[in-house]
C-alpha positions in Angstrom: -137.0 -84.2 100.6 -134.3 -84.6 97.9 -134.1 -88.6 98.4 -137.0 -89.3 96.9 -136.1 -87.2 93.5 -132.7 -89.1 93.4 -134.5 -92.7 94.0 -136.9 -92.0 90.9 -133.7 -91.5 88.6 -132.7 -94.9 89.5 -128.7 -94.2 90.0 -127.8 -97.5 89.9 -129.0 -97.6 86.1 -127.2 -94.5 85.6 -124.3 -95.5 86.9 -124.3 -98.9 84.8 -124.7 -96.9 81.6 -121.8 -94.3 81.9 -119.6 -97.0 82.6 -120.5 -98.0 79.3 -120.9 -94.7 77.8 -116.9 -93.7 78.5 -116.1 -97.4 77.4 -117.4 -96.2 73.9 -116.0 -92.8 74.6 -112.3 -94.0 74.9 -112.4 -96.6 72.4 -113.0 -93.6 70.0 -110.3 -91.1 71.9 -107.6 -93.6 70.9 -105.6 -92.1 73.4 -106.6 -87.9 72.5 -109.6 -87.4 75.1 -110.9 -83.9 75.0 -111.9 -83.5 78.5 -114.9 -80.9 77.6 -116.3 -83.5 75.2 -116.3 -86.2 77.9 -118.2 -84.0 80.4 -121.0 -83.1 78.1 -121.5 -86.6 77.0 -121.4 -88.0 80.7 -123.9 -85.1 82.2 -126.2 -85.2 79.1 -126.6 -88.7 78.7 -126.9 -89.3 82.3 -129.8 -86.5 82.2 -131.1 -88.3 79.4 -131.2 -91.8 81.0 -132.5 -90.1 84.3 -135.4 -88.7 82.5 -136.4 -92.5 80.5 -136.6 -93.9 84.7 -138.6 -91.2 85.9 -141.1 -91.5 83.0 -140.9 -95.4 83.3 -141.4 -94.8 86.9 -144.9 -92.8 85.8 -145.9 -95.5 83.4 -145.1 -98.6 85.4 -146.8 -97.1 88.6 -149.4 -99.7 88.8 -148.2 -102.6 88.1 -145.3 -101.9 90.3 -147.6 -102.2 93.0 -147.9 -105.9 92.0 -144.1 -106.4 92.2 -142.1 -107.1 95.4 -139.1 -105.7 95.0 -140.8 -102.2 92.9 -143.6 -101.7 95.8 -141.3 -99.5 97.6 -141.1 -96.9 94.6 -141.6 -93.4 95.2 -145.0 -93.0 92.3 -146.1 -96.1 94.5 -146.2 -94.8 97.9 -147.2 -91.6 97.0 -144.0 -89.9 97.9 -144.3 -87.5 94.2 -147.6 -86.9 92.6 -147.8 -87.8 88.8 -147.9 -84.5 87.5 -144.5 -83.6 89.5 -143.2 -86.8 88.0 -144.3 -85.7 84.7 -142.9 -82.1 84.7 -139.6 -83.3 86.4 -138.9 -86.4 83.9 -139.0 -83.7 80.9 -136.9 -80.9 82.9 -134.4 -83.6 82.6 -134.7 -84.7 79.4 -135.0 -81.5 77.6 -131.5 -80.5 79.8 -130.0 -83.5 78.7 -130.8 -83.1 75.1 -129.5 -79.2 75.0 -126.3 -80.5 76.5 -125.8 -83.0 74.0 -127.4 -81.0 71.2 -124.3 -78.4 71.8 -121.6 -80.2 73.5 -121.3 -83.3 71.1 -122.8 -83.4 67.6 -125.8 -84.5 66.2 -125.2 -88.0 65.7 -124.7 -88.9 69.1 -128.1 -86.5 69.7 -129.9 -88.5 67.8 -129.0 -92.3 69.4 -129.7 -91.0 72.4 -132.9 -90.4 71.6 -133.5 -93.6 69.6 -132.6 -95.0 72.8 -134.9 -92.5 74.9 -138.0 -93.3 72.3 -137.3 -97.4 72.8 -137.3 -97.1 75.6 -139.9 -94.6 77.0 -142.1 -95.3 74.1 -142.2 -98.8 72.6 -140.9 -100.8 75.6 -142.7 -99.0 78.7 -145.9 -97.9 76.9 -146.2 -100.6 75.3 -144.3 -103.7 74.7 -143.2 -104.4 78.1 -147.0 -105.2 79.3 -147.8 -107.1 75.8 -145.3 -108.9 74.4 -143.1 -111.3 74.6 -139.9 -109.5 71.9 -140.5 -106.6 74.7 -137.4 -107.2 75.9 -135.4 -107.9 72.7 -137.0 -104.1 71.5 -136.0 -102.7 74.7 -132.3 -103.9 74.4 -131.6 -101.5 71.6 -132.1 -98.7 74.6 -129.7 -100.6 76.4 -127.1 -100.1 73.7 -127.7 -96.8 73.1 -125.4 -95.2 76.0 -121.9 -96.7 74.4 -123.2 -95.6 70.9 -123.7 -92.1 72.1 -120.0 -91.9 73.4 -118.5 -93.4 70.7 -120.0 -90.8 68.1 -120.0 -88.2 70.7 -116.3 -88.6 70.1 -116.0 -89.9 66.0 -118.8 -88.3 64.5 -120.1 -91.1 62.1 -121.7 -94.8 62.7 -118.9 -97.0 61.7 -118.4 -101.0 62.4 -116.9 -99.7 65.4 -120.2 -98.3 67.0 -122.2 -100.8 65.0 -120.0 -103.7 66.7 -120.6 -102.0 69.9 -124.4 -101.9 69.5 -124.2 -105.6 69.0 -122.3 -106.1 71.6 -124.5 -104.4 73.9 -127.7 -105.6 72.3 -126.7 -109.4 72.9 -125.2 -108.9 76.6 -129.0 -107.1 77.6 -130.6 -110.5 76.7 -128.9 -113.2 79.3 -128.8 -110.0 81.6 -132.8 -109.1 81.3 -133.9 -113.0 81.1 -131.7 -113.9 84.6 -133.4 -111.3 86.2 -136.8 -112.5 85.0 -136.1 -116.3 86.2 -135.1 -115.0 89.8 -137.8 -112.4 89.9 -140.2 -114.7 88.5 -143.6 -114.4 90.9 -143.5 -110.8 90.6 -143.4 -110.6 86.8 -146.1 -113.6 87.0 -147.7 -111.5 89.5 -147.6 -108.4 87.4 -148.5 -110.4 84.2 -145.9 -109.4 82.5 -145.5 -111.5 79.3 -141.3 -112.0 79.9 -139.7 -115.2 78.2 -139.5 -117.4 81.3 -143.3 -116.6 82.0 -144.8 -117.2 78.9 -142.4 -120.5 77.4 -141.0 -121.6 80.6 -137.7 -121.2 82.1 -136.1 -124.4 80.7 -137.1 -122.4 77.2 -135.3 -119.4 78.6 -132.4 -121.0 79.8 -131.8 -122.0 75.9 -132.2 -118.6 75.0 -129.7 -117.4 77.3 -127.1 -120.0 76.4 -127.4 -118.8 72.5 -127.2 -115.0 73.5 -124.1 -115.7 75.5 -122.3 -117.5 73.0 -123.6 -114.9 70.2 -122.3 -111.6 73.0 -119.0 -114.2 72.9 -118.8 -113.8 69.3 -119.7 -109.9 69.2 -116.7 -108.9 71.8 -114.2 -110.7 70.3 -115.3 -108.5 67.0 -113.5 -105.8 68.7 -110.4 -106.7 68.4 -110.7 -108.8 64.8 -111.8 -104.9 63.5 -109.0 -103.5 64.8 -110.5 -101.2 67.9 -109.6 -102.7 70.6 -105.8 -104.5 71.6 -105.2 -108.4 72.7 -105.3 -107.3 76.2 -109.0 -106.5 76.0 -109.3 -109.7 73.2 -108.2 -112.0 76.4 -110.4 -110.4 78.8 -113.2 -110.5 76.8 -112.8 -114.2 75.9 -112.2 -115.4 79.7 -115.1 -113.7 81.0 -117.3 -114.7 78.3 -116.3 -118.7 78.3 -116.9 -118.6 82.3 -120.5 -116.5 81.4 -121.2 -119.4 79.2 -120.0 -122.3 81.2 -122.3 -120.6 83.8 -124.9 -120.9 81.3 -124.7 -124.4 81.0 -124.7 -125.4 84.3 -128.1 -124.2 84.4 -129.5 -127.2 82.8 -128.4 -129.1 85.9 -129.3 -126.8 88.8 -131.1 -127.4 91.6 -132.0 -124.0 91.9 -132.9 -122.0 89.2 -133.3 -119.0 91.5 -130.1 -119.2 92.5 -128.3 -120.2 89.8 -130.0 -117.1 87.7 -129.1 -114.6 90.4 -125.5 -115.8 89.6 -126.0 -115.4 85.8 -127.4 -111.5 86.2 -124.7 -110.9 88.9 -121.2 -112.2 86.8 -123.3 -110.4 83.7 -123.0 -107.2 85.5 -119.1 -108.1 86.4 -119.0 -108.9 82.2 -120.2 -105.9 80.8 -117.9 -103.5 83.3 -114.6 -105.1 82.9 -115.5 -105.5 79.4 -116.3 -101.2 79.4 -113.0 -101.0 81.2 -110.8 -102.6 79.4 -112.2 -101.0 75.6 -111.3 -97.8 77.5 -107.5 -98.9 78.2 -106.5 -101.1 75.3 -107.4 -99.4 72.1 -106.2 -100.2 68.5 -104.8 -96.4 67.3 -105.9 -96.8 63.8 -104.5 -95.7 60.9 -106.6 -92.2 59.9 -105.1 -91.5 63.5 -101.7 -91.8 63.1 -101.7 -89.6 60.2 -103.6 -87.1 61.8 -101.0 -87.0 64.9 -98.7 -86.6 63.0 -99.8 -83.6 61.1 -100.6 -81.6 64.0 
């Protein structure tokens, strides 16, 4: 009877985002991880993002019925009542909250419940069903995991955590508009107003080109600020040509579907190497050296 409490969480979007959450983590670390830290951050973020799925879950329930690939949902077959779904979406949310409340510090408290309020309240209640910039709204809770691990760890919003909100921002564009071109009959089934829908997918593929090559421009910021090393600089510039030569070759597909499936997938290879490597090959900066080497 667990399974279906698990499914509602969706793990795979958890998983995603704590990828990215110790990717902003370590960047901040700079090499001096304290291991406490990292657990309250991972568990109380994950809580966190658990509880925005459930709640979305609860919200989306009926037009998920409209959807193929959401019909098998737990709030659409009936598998948790509402009110259960209710009560255990904000069990987990107030948990998360406390955990990051005392383990970190406020800052990153308080981006991860920007992100939790985007996302629960302007993109699901709202913006998803109505409008068209639902999805650009929406990718600020995207970008919110990273954030919180970054100032989980440094405390304050610097160009570090603003470069990775860009950075995280632009990448949930391509990502969110693939998905909507190769899932396109059930968000025209669902009437959801998504770019591709409502302008057309040629429209969309434009879109996605520009966001790329903007995401391009926002990784290599990294490094140019001094975070991240030249290890992570060539990384980031490899992965992000190839996601833009992809990009391009959507203006001569034969298969939209297909070639959209293959943008989302190599987007999802992207934004994890990219969360590795940011965790690997940091820039120690200067405030650090000096405080090593007063301790």
């Amino acid at each position: 009877m667990l399974k279906p409490y698990v499914s509602i969480t969706k793990p795979g979007i958890i998983f995603g985002n704590l990828i990215s959450v110790a990717g902003g983590f370590f960047l901040a670390s700079q090499g001096s991880v304290d291991g406490v830290l990292f657990l309250a951050t991972v568990i109380g973020i994950a809580l966190v993002i658990a509880s925005g799925c459930v709640f979305n879950n609860y919200i989306d329930r009926d037009i998920d019925r409209l959807m193929e690939r959401t019909q098998g949902r737990v709030t659409v077959q009936g598998l948790i009542s509402p009110g259960i779904t209710l009560a255990y979406g904000s069990v987990l949310g107030i948990a998360g909250f406390l955990i990051l409340g005392l383990g970190t510090n406020a800052l990153a408290t308080l981006f991860a419940l920007l992100g939790f309020v985007v996302y629960v309240g302007l993109y699901s209640l709202y913006l998803k069903r109505h409008s068209v910039y639902g999805t650009l709204v929406g990718s600020l809770s995207g970008a919110a995991p990273p954030v919180v691990g970054y100032c989980a760890v440094s405390g304050q919003f610097d160009l570090g955590a603003l470069t990775l909100l860009l950075i995280f921002c632009l990448w949930q564009m391509p990502h969110s508009y693939a998905i909507a071109i190769f899932r396109y009959q059930d968000y025209h089934a669902a009437s959801i107003p998504v770019l591709p829908v409502t302008r057309g997918v040629r429209t969309a593929k434009h879109h996605i080109f520009w966001y790329i090559l903007a995401f391009l421009g926002a990784t290599l910021m990294l490094t140019l600020g001094g975070y991240a090393g030249y290890g992570y600089f060539a990384v980031a510039a490899a992965m992000g040509l190839y996601w833009l030569v992809m990009a391009l070759r959507g203006y001569r597909t034969g298969d939209d579907r297909v070639w959209a499936k293959k943008v989302f997938i190599f987007s999802i290879f992207t934004i994890t190497a990219l969360s590795i490597m940011m965790s690997i090959d940091f820039q120690v900066t200067d405030t650090e050296v000096l405080m090593t080497s007063l301790r």
